[in-house]
N, C-alpha and C positions, 0 to 999 in steps of 0.2 A: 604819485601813488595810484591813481586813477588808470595810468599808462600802464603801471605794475599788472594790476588787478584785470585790466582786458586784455593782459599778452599771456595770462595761465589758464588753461583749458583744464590741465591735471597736474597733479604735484610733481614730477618732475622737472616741471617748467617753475612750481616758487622754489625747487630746491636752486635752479638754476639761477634765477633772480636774487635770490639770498647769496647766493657763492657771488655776484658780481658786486653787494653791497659791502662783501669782506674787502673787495680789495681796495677798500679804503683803510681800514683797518690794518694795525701792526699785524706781520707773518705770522705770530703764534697765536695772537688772537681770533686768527680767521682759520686756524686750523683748528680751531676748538669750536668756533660758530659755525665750518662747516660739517665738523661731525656729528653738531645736534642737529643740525638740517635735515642730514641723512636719514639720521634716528629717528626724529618728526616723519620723513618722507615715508620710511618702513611702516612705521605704527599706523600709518593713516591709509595706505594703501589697499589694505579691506573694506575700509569705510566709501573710498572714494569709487570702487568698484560698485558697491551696494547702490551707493548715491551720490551718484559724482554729481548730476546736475543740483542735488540740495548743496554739497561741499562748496560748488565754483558760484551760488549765490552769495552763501556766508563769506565766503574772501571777497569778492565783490563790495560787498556791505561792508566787509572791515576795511579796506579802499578809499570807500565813499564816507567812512562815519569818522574815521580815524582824527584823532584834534592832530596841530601840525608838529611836524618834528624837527625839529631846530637843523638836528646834522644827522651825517652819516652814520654816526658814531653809535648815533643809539636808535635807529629804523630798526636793526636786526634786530636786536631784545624786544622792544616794542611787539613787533610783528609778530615772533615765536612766543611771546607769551596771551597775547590774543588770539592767534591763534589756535594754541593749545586749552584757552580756553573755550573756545567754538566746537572744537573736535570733541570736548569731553560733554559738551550738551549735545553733539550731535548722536555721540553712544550714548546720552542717556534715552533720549530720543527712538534710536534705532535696537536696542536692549529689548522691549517688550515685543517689539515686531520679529524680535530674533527668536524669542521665546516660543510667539504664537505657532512660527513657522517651524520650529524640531518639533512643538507640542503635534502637531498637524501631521508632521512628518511622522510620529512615535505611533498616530491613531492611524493613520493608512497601513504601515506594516501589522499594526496590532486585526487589524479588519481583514487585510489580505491572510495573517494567518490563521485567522477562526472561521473562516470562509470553509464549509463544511464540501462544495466541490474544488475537484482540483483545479488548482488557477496559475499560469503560466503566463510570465512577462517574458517578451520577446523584443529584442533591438531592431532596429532596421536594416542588419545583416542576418536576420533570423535566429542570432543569438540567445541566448537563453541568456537574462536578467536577474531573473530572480523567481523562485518557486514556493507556494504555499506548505505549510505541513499536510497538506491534505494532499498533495500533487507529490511529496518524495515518499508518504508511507505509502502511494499505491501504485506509484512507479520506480519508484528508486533510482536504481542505476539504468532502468532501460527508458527512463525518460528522453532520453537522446533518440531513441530506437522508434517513439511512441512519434515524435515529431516527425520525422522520416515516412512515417505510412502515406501511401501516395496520395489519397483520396485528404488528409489534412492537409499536405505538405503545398497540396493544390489549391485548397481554401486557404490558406496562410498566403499565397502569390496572390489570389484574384482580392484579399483583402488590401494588400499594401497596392495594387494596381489602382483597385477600382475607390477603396478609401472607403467601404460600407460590409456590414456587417455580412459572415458568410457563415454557412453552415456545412457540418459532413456526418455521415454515418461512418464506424468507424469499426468492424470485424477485427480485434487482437487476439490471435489464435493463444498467443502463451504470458505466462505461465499456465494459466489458464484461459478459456474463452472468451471472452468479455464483449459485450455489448455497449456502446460508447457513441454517447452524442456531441458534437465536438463545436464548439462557436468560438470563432475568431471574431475580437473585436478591436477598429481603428483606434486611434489614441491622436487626435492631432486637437490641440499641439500636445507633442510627447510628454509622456511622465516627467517628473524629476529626474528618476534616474536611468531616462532615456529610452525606456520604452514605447513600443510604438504599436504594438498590438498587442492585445491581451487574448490567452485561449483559455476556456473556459472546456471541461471536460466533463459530462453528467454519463455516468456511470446506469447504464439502463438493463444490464444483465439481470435485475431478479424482477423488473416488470417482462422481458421476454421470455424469462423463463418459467416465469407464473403461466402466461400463454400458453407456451411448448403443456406444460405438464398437467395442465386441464384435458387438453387432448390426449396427451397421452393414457391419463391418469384413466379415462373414460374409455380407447381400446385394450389398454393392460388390463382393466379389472374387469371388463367385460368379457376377455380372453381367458383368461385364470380361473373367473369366479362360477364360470358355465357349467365346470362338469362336476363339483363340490355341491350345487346347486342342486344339478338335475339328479343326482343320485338323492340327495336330502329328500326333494319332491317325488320322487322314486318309490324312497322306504316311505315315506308320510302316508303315500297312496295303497302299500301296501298292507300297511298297520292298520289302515283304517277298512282295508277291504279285506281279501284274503287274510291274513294272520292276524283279525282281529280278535279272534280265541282260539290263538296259537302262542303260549305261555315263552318258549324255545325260540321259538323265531323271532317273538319282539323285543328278547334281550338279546341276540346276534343282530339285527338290525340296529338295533340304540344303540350297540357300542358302534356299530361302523357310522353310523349319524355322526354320534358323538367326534371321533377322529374326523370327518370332513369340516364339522363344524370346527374344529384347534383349528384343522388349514387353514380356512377362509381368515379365522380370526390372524393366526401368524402372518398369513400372505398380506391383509389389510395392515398388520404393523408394521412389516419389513416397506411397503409401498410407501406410508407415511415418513417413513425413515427416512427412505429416500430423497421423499419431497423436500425436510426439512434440509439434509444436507445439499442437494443441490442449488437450496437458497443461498447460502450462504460460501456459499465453493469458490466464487470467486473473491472472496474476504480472506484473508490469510490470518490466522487465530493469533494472538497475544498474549496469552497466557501460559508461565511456564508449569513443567512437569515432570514430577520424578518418576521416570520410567520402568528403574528396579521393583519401588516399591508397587506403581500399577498394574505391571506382570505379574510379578508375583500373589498378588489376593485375585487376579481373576482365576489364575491356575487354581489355587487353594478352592473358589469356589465350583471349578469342577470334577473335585474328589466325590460327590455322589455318584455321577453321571460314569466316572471311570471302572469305580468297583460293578458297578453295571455292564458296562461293556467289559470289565479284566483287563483294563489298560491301565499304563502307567505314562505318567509324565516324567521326561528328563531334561531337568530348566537348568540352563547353566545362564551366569552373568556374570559381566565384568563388575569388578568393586571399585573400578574407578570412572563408574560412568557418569556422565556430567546431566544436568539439565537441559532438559528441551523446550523451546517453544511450542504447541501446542494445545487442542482442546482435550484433557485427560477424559471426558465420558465420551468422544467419537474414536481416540486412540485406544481403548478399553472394549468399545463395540466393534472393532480393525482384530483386536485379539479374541473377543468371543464368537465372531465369525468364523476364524481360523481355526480356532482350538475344537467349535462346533463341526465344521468341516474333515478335523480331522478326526473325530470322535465318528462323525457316520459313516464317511467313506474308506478311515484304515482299517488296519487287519485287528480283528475283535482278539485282545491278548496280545495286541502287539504295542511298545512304545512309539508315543510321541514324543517330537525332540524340540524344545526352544530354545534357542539360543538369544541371548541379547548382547551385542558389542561393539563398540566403535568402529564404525565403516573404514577401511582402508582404501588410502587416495590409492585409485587408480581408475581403468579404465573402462570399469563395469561399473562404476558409482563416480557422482558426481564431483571436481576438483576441489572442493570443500566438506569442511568437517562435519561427521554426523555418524548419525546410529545405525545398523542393521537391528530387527528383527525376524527371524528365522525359525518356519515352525514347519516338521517334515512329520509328513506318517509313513504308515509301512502299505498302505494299502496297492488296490489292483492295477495304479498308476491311471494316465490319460495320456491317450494316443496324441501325437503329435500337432496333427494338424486341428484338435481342437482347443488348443492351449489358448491360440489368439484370441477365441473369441470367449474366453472363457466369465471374462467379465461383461457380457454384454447380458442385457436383461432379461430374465428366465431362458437364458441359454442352460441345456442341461445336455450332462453326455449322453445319460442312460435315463429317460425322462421316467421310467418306469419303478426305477430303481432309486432315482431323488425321489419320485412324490410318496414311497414306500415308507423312507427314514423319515419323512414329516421336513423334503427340500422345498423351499420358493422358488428359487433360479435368482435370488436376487442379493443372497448375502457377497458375493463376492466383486457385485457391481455398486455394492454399499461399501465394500473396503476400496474401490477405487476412488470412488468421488471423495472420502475421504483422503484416500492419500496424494490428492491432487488437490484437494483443499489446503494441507499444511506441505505443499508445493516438492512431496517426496516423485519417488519411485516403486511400482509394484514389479515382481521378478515371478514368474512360475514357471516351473521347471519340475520334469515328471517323465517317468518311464513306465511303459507298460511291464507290470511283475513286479515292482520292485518298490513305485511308494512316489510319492508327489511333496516339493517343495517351496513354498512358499513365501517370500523375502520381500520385506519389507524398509526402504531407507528413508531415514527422515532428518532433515538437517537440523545441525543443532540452532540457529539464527535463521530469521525469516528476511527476505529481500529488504532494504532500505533500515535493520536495526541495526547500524553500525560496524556488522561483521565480527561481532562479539559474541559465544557464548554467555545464556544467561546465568544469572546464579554467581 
């Protein structure tokens, strides 16, 4: 038995052992002792992976402790039933260790997914392993594309070269701009499930943008707020010297006070506007939206404003329009912009036209499904070559003729960032004589929601 027990490394050397004590045994008998060998050898082949060195002590031991055995006849029963009973203390044994290790296993994925940046396991062919919820809602499908930017792609080599942690800055021009701090870190020895470095991605676009817009915020409104100013300090100085018993002149001055002071006030709102949605422009909004009914009451609420001008509204929509992902008060200010836009600069008595309806695939909108919004006036159009820049900040065609109607220059570069926030398209299109039109697409699904319509 001794000679038995130091000639098995692994169980298919006692299966081997067993099959040589059969053939002392009658032929039908050893064809029945060798297929519980088998069946022993299967069942235990997990265990002896786990712990072969603990399995090849216990046979050892049954070897050494075993009282003696007469004959051939009955070693095999002997043996298989000892040692089936070692094997069932060794899974008792090895059961809690099993437990501790999925429990372990169940908190690492649980950790990896509530990890609030996005976090990327990588194999050691640069493979993608496995990705956090926080790494597929903010990349999605262009996670492949994110890994490929050269400046990571080169910090993910000098990690797995050098074996120490490395760092990148990382400019993503699209969907939108994005500012991205990126840390590759080694993993040796590898994960469980073979990872070998992990990327870590911190999302820095609204601390740079906070920057950008302190600066900016400071020459725009010092730009803007100069000449509203200097006229206000103008009339003050007048009312208090000349026409201060001039009855006539200090109510024509109050009211023109009056109109600079709205500007100032409008222009600081629209400015604030702005700030708020360029915080947030690179976040892609989650909430859905019925689009019918939002169009429809912002229109309703500018029936004052129409009979004042003698204009009318002509809203058509589709009755089978579906839900949309976005944020309904930035999509609602997307339509009081335009609708305001086209209330000052159309023709006074002339219609405007909204239309709302499901985008057709083709090759002027994007190869997935979604909405148009479509709002034209009749007015004195805009020459061509100022169309580009039309959404650029207090760009105005006729600076004269915006600051008159009570313009910023800024509502149209508040429906951009907006519609780069819920990752659409802005369309302007316009003839000199004839009336300017304004289109708006927005998909019905946002990057990494499954590619499903909500609702």
């Amino acid at each position: 038995m001794l000679a038995l027990a130091s000639s098995i490394a692994a169980l298919p050397t006692i299966a081997l052992g067993c099959m040589a004590l059969m053939g002392w045994i009658l032929p039908w008998a050893a064809v029945s002792i060798a297929m519980l060998v088998i069946a022993v050898a299967v069942t235990a082949a997990s265990i002896i992976q786990r712990d072969q060195k603990s399995l090849t002590q216990i046979v050892r031991r049954l070897a050494a402790d075993e009282p003696g055995i007469g004959t051939a006849t009955d070693a095999g029963p002997i043996l298989l039933e000892t040692l089936g009973r070692e094997i069932d203390h060794l899974n008792r044994r090895v059961a809690p260790r099993a437990a501790l290790v999925e429990q372990l296993r169940r908190t690492d994925t649980l950790i990896l997914e509530r990890l609030p940046d996005p976090l990327i396991v990588l194999a050691g062919d640069r493979a993608v392993r496995r990705a956090n919820a926080a790494a597929r809602a903010a990349y999605g499908d262009d996670m492949a594309a994110v890994l490929r930017h050269p400046d990571l792609r080169a910090a993910i080599d000098r990690t797995f070269l050098s074996g120490i942690v490395q760092t990148a800055e990382l400019m993503l021009p699209v969907p939108v701009e994005r500012d991205v701090h990126a840390v590759v870190v080694p993993m040796d020895p590898p994960l469980v499930d073979g990872g070998r470095a992990i990327v870590v991605l911190s999302d820095r676009t609204r601390e740079r943008m906070v920057e950008r817009m302190r600066a900016d915020f400071v020459a725009n409104v010092s730009h803007e707020l100069r000449t509203p100013l200097t006229s206000l300090i103008g009339f003050i100085e007048t009312l208090q010297g000349p026409a201060a018993d001039d009855p006539p002149a200090q109510q024509r001055f109050l009211s023109i006070m009056a109109e600079q002071g709205a500007r100032m006030n409008r222009l600081i709102d629209d400015l604030l506007s702005l700030s708020r949605i360029e915080l947030t422009e690179h976040q892609s909004p989650s909430d859905t939206v019925e689009l019918k009914g939002l169009v429809s009451g912002i229109v309703a609420g500018f029936e004052p404003r129409l009979v004042q001008r003698q204009t009318r509204i002509d809203a058509a929509f589709d009755e089978a329009l579906p839900m949309i992902v976005g944020d309904s008060d930035q999509i609602a200010q997307v339509m009081q912009n335009l609708l305001d836009n086209g209330l000052k600069y159309g023709r006074e008595g002339g219609v405007i036209s909204v239309k709302v309806d499901r985008a057709p695939l083709g090759a002027r909108w994007p190869g997935r499904p979604g909405v148009v919004i479509a709002i034209s006036d009749q007015g004195a159009g805009i020459p061509r070559d100022h169309i580009p820049r039309l959404t650029e900040r207090f760009y105005r065609v006729d600076k004269g003729r915006s600051r008159a109607v009570g313009g910023t220059g800024l509502g149209l570069a508040i429906v951009k960032h907006i519609v780069n926030r819920h990752r659409g398209q802005l369309v302007i299109e316009s003839e000199v004589g004839i009336g300017t039109k304004v289109s708006v697409w927005l998909p019905l699904t946002q990057p990494g929601t499954g590619g499903r319509p909500p609702g």
